[in-house]
Biopython code that builds the backbone (N, CA, C, O; Angstrom):
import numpy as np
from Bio.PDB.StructureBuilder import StructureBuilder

atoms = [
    (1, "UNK", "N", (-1.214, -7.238, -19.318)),
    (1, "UNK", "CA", (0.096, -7.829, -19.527)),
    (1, "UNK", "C", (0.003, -9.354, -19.544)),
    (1, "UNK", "O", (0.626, -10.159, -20.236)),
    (2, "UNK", "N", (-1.239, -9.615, -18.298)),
    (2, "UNK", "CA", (-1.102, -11.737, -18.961)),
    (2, "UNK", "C", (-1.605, -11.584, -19.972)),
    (2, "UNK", "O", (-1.056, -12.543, -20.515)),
    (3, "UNK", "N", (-2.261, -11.146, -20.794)),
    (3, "UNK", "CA", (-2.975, -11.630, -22.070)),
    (3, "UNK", "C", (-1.945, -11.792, -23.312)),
    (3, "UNK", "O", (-2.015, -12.622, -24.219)),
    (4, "UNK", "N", (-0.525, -10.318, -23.025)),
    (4, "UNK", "CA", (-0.127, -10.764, -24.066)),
    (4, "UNK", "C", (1.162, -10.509, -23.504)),
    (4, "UNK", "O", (1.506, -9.358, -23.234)),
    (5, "UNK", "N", (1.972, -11.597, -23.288)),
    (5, "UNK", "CA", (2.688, -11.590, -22.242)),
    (5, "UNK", "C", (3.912, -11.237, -23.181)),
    (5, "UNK", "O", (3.859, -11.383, -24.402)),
    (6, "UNK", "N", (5.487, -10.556, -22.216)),
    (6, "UNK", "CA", (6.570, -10.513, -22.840)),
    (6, "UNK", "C", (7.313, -11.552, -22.988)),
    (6, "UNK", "O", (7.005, -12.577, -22.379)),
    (7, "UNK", "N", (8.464, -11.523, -23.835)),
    (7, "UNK", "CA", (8.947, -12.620, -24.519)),
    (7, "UNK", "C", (10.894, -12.407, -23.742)),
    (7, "UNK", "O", (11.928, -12.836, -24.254)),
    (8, "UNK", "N", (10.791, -11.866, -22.840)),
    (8, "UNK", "CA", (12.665, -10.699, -22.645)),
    (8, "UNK", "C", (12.808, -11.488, -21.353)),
    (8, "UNK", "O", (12.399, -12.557, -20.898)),
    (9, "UNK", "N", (13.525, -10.538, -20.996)),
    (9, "UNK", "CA", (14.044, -10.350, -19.308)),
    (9, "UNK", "C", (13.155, -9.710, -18.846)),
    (9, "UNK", "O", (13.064, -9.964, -17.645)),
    (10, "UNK", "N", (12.246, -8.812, -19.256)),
    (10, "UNK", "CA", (11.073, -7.680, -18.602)),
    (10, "UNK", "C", (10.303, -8.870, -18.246)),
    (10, "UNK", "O", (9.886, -8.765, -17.092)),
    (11, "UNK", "N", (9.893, -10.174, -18.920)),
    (11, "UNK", "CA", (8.987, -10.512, -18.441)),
    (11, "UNK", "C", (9.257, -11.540, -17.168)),
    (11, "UNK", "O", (8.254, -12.112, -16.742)),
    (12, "UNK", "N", (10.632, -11.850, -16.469)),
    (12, "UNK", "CA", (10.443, -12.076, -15.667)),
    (12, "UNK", "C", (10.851, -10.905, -14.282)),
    (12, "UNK", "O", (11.177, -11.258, -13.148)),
    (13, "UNK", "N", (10.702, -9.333, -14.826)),
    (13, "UNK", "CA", (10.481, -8.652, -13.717)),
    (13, "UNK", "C", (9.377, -8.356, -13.837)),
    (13, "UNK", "O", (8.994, -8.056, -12.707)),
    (14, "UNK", "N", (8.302, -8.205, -14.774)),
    (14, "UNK", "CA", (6.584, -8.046, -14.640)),
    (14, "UNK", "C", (6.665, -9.008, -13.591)),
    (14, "UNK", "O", (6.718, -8.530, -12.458)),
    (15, "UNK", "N", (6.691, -10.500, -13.719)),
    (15, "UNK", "CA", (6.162, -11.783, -12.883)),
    (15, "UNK", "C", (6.431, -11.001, -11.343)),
    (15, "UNK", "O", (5.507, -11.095, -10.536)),
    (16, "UNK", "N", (7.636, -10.260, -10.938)),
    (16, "UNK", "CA", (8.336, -10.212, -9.929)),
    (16, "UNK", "C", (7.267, -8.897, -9.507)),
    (16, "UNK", "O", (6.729, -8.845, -8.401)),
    (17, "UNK", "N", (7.096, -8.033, -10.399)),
    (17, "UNK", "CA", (6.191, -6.962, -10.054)),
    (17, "UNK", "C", (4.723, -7.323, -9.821)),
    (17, "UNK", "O", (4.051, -6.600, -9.086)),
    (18, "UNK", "N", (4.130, -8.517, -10.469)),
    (18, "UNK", "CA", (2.820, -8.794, -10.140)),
    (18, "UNK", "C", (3.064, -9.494, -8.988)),
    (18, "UNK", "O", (2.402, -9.129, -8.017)),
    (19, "UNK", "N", (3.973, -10.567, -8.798)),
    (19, "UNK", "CA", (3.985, -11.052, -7.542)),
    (19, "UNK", "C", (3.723, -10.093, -5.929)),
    (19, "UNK", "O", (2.960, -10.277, -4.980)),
    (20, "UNK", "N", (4.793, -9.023, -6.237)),
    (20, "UNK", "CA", (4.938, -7.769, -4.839)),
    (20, "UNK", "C", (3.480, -7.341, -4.947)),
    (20, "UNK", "O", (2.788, -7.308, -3.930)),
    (21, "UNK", "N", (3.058, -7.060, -5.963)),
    (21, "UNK", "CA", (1.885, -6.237, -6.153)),
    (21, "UNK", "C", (0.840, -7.045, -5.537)),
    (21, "UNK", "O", (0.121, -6.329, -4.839)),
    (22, "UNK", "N", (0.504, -8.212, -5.534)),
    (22, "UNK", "CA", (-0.498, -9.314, -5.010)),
    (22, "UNK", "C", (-0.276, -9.542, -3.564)),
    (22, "UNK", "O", (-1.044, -10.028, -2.734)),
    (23, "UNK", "N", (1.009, -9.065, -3.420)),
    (23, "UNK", "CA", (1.144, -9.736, -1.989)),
    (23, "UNK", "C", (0.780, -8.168, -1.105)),
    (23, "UNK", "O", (0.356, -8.200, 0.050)),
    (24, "UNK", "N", (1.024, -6.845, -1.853)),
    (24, "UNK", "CA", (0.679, -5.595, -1.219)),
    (24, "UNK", "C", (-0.751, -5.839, -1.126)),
    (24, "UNK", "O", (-1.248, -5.331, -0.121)),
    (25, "UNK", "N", (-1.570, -6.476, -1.890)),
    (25, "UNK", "CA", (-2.972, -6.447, -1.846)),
    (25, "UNK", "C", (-3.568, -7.198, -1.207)),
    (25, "UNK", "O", (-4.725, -6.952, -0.867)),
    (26, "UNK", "N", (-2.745, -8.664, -0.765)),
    (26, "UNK", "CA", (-3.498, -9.214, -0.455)),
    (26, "UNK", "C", (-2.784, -9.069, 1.533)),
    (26, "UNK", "O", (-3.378, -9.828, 2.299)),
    (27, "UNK", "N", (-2.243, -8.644, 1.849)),
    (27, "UNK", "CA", (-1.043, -9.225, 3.209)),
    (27, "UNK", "C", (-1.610, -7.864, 3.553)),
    (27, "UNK", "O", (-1.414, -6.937, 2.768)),
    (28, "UNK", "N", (-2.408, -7.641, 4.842)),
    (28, "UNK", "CA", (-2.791, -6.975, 5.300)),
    (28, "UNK", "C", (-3.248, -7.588, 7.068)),
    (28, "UNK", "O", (-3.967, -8.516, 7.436)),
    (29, "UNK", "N", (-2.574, -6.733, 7.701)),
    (29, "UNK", "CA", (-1.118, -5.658, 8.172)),
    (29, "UNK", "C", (-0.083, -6.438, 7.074)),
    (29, "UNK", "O", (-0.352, -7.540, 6.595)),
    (30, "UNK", "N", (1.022, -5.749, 6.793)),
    (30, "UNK", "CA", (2.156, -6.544, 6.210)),
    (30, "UNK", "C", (3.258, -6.566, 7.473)),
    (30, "UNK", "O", (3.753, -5.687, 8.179)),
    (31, "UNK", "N", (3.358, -7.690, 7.412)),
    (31, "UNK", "CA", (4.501, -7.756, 8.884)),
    (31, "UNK", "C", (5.798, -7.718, 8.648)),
    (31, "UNK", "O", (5.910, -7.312, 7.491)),
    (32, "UNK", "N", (6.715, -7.892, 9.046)),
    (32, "UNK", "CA", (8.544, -7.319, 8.858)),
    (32, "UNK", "C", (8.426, -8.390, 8.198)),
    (32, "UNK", "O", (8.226, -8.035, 7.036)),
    (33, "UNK", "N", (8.433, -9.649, 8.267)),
    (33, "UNK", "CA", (8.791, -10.455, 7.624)),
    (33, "UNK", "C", (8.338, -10.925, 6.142)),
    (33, "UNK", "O", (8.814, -11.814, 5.437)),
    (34, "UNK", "N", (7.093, -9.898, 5.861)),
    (34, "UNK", "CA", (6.694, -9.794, 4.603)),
    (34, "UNK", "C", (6.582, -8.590, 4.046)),
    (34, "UNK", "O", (5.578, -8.276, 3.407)),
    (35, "UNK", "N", (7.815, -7.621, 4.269)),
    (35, "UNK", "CA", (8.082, -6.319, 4.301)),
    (35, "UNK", "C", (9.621, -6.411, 3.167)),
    (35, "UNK", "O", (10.168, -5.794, 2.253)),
    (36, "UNK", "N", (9.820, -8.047, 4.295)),
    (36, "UNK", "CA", (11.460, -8.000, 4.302)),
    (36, "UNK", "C", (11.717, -8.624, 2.685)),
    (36, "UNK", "O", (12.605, -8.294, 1.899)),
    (37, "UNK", "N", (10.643, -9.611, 2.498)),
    (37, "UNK", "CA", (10.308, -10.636, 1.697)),
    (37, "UNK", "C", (10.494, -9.984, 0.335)),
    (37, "UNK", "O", (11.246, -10.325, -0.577)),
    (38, "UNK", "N", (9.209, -8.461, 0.440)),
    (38, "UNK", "CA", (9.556, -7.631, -0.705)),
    (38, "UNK", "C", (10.377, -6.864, -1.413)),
    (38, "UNK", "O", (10.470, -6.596, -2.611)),
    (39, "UNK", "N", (11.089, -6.491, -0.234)),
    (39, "UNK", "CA", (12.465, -5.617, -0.641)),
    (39, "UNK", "C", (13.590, -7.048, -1.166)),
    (39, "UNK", "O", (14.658, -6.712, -1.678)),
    (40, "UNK", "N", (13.369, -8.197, -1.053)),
    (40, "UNK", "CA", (14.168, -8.985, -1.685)),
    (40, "UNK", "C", (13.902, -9.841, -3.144)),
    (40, "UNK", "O", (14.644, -10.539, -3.835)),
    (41, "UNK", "N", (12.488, -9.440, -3.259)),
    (41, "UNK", "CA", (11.950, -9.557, -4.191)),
    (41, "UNK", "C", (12.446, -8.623, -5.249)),
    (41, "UNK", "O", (12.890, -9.018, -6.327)),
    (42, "UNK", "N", (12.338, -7.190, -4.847)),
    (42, "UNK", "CA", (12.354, -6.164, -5.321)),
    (42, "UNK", "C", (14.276, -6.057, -6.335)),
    (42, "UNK", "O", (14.504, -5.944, -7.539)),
    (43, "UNK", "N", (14.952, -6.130, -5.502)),
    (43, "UNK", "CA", (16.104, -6.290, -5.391)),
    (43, "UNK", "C", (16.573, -6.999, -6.370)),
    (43, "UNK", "O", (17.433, -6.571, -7.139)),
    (44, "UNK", "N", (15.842, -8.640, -6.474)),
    (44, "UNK", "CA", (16.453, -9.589, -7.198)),
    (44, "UNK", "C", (15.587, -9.368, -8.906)),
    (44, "UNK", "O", (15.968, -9.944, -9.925)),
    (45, "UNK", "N", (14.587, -8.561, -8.846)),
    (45, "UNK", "CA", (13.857, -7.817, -10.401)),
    (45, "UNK", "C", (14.839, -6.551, -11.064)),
    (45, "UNK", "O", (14.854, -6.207, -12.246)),
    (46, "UNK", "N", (15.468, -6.102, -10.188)),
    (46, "UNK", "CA", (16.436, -5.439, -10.826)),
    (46, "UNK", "C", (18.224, -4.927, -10.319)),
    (46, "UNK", "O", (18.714, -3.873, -9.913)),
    (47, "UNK", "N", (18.737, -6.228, -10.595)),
    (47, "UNK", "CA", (19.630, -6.499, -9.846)),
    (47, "UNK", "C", (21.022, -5.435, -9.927)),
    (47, "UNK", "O", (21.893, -5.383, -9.059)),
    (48, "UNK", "N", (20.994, -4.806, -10.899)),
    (48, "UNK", "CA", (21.859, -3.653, -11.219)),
    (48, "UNK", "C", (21.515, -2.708, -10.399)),
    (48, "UNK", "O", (22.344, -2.680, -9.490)),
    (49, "UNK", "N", (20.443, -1.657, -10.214)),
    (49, "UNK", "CA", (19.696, -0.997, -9.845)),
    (49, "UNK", "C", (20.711, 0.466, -9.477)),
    (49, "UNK", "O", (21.050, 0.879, -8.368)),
    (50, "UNK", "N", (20.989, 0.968, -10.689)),
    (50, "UNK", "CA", (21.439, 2.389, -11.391)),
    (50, "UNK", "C", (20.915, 3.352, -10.160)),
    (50, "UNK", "O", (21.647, 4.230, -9.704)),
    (51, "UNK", "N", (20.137, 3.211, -9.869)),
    (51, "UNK", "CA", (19.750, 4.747, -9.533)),
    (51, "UNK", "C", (19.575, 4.272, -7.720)),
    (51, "UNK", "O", (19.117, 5.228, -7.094)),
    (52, "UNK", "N", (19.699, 3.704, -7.308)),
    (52, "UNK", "CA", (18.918, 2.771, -6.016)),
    (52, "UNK", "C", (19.917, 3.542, -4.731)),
    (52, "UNK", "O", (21.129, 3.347, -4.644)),
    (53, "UNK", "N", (19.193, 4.361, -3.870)),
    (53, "UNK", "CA", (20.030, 5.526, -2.642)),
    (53, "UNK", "C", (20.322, 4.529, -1.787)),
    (53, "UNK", "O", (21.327, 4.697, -1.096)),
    (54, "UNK", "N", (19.527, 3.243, -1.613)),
    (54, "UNK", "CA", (20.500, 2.304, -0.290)),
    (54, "UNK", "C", (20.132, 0.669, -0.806)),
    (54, "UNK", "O", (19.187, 0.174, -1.420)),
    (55, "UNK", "N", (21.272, 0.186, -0.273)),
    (55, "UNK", "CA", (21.393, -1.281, -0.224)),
    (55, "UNK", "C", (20.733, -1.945, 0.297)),
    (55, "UNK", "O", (20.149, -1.319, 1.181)),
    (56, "UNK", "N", (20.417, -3.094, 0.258)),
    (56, "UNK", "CA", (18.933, -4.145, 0.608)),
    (56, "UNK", "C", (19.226, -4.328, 1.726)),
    (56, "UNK", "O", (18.260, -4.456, 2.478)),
    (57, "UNK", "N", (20.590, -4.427, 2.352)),
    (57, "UNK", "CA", (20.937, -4.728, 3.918)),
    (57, "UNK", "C", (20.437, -3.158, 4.557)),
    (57, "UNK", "O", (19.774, -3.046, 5.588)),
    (58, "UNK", "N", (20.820, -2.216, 3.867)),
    (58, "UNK", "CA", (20.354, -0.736, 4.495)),
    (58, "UNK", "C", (18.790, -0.711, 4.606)),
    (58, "UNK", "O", (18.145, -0.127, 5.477)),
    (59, "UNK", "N", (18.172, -1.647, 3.289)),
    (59, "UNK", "CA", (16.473, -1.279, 3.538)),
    (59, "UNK", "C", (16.048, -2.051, 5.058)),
    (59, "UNK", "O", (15.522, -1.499, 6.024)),
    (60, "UNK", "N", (16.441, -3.450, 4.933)),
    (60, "UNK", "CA", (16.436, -4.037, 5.704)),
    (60, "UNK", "C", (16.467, -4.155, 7.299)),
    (60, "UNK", "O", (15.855, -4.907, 8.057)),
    (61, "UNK", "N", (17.471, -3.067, 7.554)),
    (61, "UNK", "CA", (18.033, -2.475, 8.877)),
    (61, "UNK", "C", (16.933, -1.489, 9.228)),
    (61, "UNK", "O", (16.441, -1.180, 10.313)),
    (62, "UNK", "N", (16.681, -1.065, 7.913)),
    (62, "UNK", "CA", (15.403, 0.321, 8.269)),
    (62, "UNK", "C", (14.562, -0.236, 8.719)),
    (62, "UNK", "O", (14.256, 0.171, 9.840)),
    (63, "UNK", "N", (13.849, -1.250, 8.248)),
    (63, "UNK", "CA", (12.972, -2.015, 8.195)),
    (63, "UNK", "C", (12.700, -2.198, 9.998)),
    (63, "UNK", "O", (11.745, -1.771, 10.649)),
    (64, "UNK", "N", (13.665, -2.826, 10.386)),
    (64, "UNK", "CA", (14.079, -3.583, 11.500)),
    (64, "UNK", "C", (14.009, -2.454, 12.697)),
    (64, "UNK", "O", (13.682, -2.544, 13.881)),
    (65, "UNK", "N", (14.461, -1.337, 11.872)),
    (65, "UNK", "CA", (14.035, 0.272, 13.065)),
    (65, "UNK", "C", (12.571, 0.237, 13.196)),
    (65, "UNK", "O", (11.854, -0.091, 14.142)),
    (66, "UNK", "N", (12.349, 0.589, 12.203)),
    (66, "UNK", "CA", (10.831, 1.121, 11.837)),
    (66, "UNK", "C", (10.116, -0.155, 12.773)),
    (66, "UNK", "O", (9.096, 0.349, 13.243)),
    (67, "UNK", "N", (10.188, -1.136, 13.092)),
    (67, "UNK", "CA", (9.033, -2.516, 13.624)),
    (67, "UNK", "C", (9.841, -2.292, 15.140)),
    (67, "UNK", "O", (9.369, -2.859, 16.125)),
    (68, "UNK", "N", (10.757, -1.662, 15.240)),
    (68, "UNK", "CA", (11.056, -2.334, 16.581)),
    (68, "UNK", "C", (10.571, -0.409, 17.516)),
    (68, "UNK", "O", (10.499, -0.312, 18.741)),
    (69, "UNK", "N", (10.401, 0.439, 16.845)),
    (69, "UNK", "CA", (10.004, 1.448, 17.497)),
    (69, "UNK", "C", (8.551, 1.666, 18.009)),
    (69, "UNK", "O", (8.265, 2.685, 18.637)),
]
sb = StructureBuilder()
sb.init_structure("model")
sb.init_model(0)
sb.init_chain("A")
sb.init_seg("    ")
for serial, (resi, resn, name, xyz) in enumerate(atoms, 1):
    if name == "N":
        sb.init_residue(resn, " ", resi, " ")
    sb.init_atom(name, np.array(xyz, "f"), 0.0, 1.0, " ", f" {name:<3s}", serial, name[0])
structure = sb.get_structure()
């Protein structure tokens, strides 16, 4: 996809998808705060998000369960 890059709106959610994707690879443990980072990343690549079962404050809260148990 860098070689022949898009010309739309896709190509600044690729950027947003290679970004999460680099940071899953490289952020090891990933800590809440770069957990939190992604789901807002995530969020702002597809800001409509049709099909999406909870809200970024709902991922967020999960988030905040899940680290504090």
């Amino acid at each position: 996809m860098d070689k022949n890059p898009l010309f739309s709106e896709r190509a600044g959610h690729y950027k947003i998808f290679k970004k999460i994707s680099l940071m899953l690879k490289e952020l090891n443990p990933l800590t809440l705060k770069n957990k939190i980072d992604i789901v807002d990343l995530a969020y702002n690549a597809n800001k409509e998000g049709k099909r999406r079962q909870m809200t970024k404050l709902e991922y967020i809260k999960l988030l905040h369960q899940i680290h504090s148990s």
